[in-house]
C-alpha positions in Angstrom: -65.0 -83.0 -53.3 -62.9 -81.7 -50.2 -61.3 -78.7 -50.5 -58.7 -76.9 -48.2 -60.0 -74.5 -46.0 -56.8 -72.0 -46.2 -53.7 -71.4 -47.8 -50.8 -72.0 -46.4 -48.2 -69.2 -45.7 -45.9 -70.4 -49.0 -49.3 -70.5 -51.1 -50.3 -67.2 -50.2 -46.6 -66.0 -51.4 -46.8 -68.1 -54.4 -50.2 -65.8 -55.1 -49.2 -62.8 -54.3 -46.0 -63.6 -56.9 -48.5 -64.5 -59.6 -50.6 -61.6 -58.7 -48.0 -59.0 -59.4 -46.4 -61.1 -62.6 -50.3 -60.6 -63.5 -50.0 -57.2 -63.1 -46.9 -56.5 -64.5 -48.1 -58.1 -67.8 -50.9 -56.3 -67.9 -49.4 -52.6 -67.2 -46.6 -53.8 -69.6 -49.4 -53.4 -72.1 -51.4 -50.1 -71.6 -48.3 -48.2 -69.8 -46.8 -45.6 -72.2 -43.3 -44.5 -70.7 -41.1 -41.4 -71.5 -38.1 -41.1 -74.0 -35.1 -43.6 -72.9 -37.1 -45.5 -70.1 -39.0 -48.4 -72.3 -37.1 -50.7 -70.6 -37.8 -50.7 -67.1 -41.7 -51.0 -66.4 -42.7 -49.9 -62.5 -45.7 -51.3 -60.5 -46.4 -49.7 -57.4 -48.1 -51.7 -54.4 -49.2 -50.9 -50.7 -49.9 -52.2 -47.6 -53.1 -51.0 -47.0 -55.6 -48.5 -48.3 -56.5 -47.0 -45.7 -54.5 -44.5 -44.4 -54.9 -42.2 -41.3 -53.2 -39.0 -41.5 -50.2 -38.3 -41.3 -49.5 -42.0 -42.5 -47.1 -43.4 -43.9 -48.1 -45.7 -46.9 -45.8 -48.9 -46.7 -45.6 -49.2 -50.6 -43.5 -51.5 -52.7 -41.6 -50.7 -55.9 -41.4 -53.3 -58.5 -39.3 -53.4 -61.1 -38.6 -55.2 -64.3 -36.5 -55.0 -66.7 -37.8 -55.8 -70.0 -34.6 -54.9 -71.9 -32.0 -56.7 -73.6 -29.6 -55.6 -71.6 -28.4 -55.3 -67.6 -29.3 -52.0 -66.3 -28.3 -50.7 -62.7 -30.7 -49.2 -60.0 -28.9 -47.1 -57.6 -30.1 -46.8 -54.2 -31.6 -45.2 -52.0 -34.5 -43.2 -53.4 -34.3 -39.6 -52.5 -37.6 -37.3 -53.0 -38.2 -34.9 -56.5 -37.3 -35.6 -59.5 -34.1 -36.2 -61.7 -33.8 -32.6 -62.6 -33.0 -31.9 -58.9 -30.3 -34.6 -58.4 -27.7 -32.3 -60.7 -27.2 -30.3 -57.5 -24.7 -28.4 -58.0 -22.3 -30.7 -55.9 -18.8 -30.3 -56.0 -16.4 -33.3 -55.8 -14.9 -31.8 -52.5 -11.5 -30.5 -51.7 -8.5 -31.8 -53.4 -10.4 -32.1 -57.0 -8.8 -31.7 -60.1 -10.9 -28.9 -62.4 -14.0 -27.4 -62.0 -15.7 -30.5 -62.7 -19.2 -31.0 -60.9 -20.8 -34.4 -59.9 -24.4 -35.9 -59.4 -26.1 -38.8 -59.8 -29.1 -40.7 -57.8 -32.7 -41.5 -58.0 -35.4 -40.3 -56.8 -39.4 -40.5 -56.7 -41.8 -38.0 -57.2 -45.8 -38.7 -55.4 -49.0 -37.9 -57.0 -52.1 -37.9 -54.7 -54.8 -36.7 -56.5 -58.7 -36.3 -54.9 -61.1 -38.8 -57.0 -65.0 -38.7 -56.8 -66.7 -35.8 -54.3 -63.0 -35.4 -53.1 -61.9 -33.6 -56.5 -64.7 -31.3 -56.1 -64.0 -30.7 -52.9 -60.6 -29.8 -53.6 -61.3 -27.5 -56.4 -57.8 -28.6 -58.6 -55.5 -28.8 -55.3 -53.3 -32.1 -55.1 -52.1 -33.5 -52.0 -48.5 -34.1 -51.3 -46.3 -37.1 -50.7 -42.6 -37.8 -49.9 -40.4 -40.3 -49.3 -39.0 -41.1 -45.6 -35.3 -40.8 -46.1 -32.7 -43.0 -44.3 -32.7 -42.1 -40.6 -28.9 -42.9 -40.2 -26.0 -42.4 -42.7 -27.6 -43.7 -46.2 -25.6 -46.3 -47.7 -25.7 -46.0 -51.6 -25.3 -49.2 -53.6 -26.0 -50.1 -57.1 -28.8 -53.0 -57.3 -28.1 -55.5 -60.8 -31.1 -55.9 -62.7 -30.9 -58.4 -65.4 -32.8 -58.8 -68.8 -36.5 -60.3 -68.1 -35.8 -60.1 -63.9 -37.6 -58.2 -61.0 -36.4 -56.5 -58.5 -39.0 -54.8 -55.4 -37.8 -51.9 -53.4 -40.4 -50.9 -49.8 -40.6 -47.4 -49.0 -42.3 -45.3 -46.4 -43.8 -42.1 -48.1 -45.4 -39.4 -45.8 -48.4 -38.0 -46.7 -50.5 -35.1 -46.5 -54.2 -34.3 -47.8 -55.4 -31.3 -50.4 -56.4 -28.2 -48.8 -59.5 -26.4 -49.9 -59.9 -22.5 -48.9 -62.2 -21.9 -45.8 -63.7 -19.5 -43.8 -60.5 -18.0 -42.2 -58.4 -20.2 -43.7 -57.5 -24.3 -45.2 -59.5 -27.1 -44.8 -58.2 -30.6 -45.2 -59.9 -32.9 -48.3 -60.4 -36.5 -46.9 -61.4 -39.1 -48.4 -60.6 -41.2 -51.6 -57.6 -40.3 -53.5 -55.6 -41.6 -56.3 -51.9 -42.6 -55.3 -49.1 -42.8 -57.9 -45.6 -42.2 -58.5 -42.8 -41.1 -60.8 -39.1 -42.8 -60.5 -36.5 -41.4 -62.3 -32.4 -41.1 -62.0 -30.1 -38.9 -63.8 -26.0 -39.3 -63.6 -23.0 -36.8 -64.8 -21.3 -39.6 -66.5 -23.7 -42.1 -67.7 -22.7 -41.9 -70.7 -18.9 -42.1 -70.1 -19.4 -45.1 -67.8 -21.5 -47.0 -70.8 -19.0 -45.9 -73.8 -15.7 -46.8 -71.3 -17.0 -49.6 -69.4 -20.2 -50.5 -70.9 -22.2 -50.1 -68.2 -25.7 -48.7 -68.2 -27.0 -46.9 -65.3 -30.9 -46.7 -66.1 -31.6 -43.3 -66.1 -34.6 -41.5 -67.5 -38.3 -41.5 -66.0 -41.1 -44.4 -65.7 -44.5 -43.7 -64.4 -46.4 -46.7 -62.0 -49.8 -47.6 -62.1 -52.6 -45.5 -60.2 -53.5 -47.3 -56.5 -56.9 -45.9 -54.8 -56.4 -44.8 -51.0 -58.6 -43.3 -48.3 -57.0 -41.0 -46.4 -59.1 -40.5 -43.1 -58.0 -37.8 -40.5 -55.7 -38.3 -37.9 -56.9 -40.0 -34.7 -54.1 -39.1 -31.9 -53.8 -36.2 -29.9 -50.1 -36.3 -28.8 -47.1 -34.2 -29.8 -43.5 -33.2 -29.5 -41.7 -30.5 -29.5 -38.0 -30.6 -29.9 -34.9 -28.8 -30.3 -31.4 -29.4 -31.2 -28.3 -27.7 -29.8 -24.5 -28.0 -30.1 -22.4 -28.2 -27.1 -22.1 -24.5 -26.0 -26.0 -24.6 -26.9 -26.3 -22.6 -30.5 -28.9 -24.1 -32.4 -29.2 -26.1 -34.8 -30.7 -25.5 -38.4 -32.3 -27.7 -41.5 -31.3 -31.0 -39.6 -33.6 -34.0 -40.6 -35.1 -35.5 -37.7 -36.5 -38.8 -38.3 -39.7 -39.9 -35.7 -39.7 -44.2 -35.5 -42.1 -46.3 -33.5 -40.2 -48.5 -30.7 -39.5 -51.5 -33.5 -37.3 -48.3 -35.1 -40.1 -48.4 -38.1 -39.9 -44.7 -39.6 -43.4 -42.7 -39.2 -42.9 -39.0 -40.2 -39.7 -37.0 -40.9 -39.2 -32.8 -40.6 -36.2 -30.5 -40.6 -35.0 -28.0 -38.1 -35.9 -24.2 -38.2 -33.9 -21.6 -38.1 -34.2 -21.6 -34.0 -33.1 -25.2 -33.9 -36.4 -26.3 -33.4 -38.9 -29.5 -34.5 -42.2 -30.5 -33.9 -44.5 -33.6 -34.5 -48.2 -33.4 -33.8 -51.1 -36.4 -33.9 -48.7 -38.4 -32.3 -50.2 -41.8 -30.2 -49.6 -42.6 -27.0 -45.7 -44.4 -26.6 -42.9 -45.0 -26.8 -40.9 -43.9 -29.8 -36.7 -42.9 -31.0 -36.0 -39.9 -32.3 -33.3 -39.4 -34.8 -31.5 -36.3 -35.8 -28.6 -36.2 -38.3 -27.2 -33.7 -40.6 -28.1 -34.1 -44.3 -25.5 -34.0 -46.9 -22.5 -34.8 -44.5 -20.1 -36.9 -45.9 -20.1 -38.9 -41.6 -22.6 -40.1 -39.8 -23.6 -37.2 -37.5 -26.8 -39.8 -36.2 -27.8 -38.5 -32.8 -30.6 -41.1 -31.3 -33.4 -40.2 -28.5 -36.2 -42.3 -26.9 -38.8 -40.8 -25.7 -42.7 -41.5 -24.2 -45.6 -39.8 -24.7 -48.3 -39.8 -22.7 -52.1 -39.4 -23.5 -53.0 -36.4 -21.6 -52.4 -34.4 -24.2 -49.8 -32.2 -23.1 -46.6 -32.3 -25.8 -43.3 -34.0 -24.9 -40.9 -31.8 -24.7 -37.0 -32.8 -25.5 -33.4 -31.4 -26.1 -31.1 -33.2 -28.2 -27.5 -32.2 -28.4 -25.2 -33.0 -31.7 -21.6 -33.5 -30.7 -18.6 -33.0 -33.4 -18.0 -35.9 -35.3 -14.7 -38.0 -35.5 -14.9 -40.9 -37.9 -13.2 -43.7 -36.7 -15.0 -46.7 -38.4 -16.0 -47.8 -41.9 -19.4 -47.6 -41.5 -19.3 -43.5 -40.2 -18.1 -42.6 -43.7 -20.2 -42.2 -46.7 -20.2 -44.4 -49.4 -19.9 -44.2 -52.9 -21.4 -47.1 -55.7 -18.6 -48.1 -58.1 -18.6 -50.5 -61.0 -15.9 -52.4 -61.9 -15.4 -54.5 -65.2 -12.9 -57.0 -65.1 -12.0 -58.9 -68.8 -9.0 -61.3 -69.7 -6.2 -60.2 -72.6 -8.9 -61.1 -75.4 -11.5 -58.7 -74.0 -13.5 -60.9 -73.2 -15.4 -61.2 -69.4 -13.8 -62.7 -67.0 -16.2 -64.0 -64.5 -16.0 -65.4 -61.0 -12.6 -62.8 -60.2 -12.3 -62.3 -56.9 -12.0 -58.6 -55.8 -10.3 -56.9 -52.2 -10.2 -53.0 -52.3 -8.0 -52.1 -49.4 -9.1 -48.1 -48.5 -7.2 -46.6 -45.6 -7.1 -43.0 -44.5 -6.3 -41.4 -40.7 -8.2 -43.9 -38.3 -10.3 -45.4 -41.2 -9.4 -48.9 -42.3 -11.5 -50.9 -44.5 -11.4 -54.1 -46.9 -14.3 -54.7 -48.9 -14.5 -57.6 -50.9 -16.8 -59.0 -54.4 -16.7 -61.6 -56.6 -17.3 -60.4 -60.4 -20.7 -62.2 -62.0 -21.0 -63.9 -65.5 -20.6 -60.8 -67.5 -17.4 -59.7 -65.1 -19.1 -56.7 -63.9 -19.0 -56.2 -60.3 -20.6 -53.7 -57.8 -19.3 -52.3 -54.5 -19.3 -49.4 -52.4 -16.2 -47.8 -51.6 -15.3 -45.1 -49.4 -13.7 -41.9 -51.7 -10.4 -41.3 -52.3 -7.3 -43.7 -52.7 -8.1 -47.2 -53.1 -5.8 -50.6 -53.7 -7.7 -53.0 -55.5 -6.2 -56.8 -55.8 -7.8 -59.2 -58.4 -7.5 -63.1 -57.8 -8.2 -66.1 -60.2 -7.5 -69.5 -59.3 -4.3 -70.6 -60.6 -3.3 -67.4 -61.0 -0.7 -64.1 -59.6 -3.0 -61.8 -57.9 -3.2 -58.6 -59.4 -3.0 -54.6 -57.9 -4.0 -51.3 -58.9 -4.6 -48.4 -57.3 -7.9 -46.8 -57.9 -9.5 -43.3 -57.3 -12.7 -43.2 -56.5 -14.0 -39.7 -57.2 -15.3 -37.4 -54.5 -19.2 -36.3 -54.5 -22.6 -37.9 -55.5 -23.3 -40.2 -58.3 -21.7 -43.4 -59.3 -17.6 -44.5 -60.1 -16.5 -47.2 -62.2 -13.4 -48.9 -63.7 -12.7 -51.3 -66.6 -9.1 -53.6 -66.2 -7.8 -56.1 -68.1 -6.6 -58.9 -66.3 -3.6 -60.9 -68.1 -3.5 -64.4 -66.0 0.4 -65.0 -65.0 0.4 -68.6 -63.4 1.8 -69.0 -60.2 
């Protein structure tokens, strides 16, 4: 009998599909999840298992939603846990009340030593988190439907246990066992599902457990950094953001108090450096490529952060909102056609969505005054003005939409 000698590049996907539905049954089955989070079952994947310090892992999310119901994911993932996204955050100048805001996701790593590692170790863990956006992060809300997947990648920096030594900490390499914790939390989850029945999936939902070997780091080179404004004070707890020349993130750190960064084990390169104020409501993204060399001296470089003027869309952070568009009977109206017009100083932007079969729709919007317009075929386009609230979390709005034909 002849058989092929190799799978072709579709087969291979068509595996590795199966491979996780496999998986994803299976977990489904032994997988006992917290209080308010049966529905959404997590499977984490990764690149490879080897990993030479300091990293990253490439992992994959999966997702599925085993529900009866839509949920929403919001995006991106920030490090911790839900308990840290309720800030405090205020909804910003010009807000009615003393209200406060929050709302996000975020993922919490567990490395733990396994084998001659553990003993090693002596209890200690190792640590893990996320690589945040390098630029401006651009929150959306991702649809996840009854019985549907949905993957997320993420770079997660990683660092070994330390065991007490003679004069100090020695790093534990070797074999460790890799998992993670997602969980969201919102203000007004439960206003959004009671006024616009929508449900934001918020709770917690543990992954499987993935085996790495973390082996210790092979390059030599390093930089050392700092960041000043224009009459050069420094700069503190900026995130700076080292990428490889294809702009792939490898390790991120903050600013000290003297303005000042450092990455060490560091190849031979070229790589960008990105620093950017966390928090900021514009994109303060300052970019710098530099080369290192292998002679083991560190490359030194000053970055300078500028004021910021917004003058496009895309400078302006973003917030998710929901909308929920229904005819005079209540019921959804799909297919609508939505334009929210935002325009502010120098800022001008239309974004545009089309409502799906259960007349939801998401979109990101920038805060403040918005003119939404809602066409259907055959009929007088609609407007409203809209307020998208200031600060973290997630918006939404529920109209009723009483076609007048034309």
């Amino acid at each position: 009998m002849n058989r092929p000698c190799c799978l072709t590049s579709s087969r291979i996907q068509a595996v590795n599909r199966l491979s996780v539905h496999a998986a994803f049954l299976l977990f489904m089955l032994v997988s006992a999840l917290p209080s308010g989070a049966q529905d959404l079952k997590l499977l984490v994947s990764v690149q490879q298992q080897s990993i030479i310090s300091p990293g990253p892992i490439r992992a994959t999310l999966h997702f599925h939603n085993s529900g009866k119901q839509t949920v929403w994911l919001y995006q991106p993932i920030r490090n911790g846990t839900a308990g840290e996204l309720r800030g405090p955050f205020s909804l910003g100048a010009g807000a009615q009340g003393a209200r406060q805001a929050y709302g996000g996701s975020a993922l919490e790593v567990h490395l733990e030593p396994t084998g001659a590692q553990e003993a090693n170790a002596g209890g200690a863990l190792g640590d893990g988190s996320v690589i945040l956006p390098d630029g401006l992060p651009f929150p959306r809300l991702v649809r996840l439907a009854p019985d549907q997947d949905y993957e997320q990648k993420v770079s997660i920096h990683v660092d070994p246990a330390q065991t007490k030594s003679d004069g100090g900490t020695q790093p534990v390499w070797g074999s460790y066992n890799f998992s993670v914790i997602y969980s969201a939390d919102y203000s007004n989850a439960d206003a959004l599902a009671r006024d616009i029945n929508a449900y934001l999936w918020h709770g917690r939902v543990s992954s499987n457990i993935v085996t790495l070997n973390l082996q210790p780091p092979a390059a030599q080179g390093a930089i050392e950094g700092s960041v000043v404004d224009a009459g050069g004070r420094p700069f503190s707890d900026l995130l700076v953001t080292l990428s490889d020349e294809n702009e792939d993130a490898l390790n991120q750190t903050y600013t000290d108090d003297n303005g000042r960064f450092s990455f060490t084990h560091v190849a031979s390169g070229r790589f960008w450096l990105t620093v950017r104020q966390p928090g900021s409501g514009y994109d303060t993204s300052v970019f710098r490529q530099v080369d290192v060399g292998g002679n083991g001296q560190p490359t030194k470089v000053q970055i300078m952060m500028l004021p910021v003027e917004p003058d496009k869309p895309d400078r302006v952070l973003h917030k998710p909102v929901l909308f929920n568009i229904v005819d005079e009977q209540g019921r959804p109206l799909p297919n609508a056609r939505l334009a929210i017009l935002h325009s502010s100083g120098n800022v001008l932007e239309n974004r545009k969505a089309r409502t799906g079969n259960d007349g939801f729709a998401a979109v990101s919007l920038i805060p403040g005054s918005n003119i939404l317009t809602i066409r259907m075929e055959g009929c007088k386009d609609v407007e409203r003005p809209i307020d998208v609230a200031r600060g973290p979390g997630v918006d939404g709005f529920k109209f009723d939409f009483e076609c007048v034909k034309k």
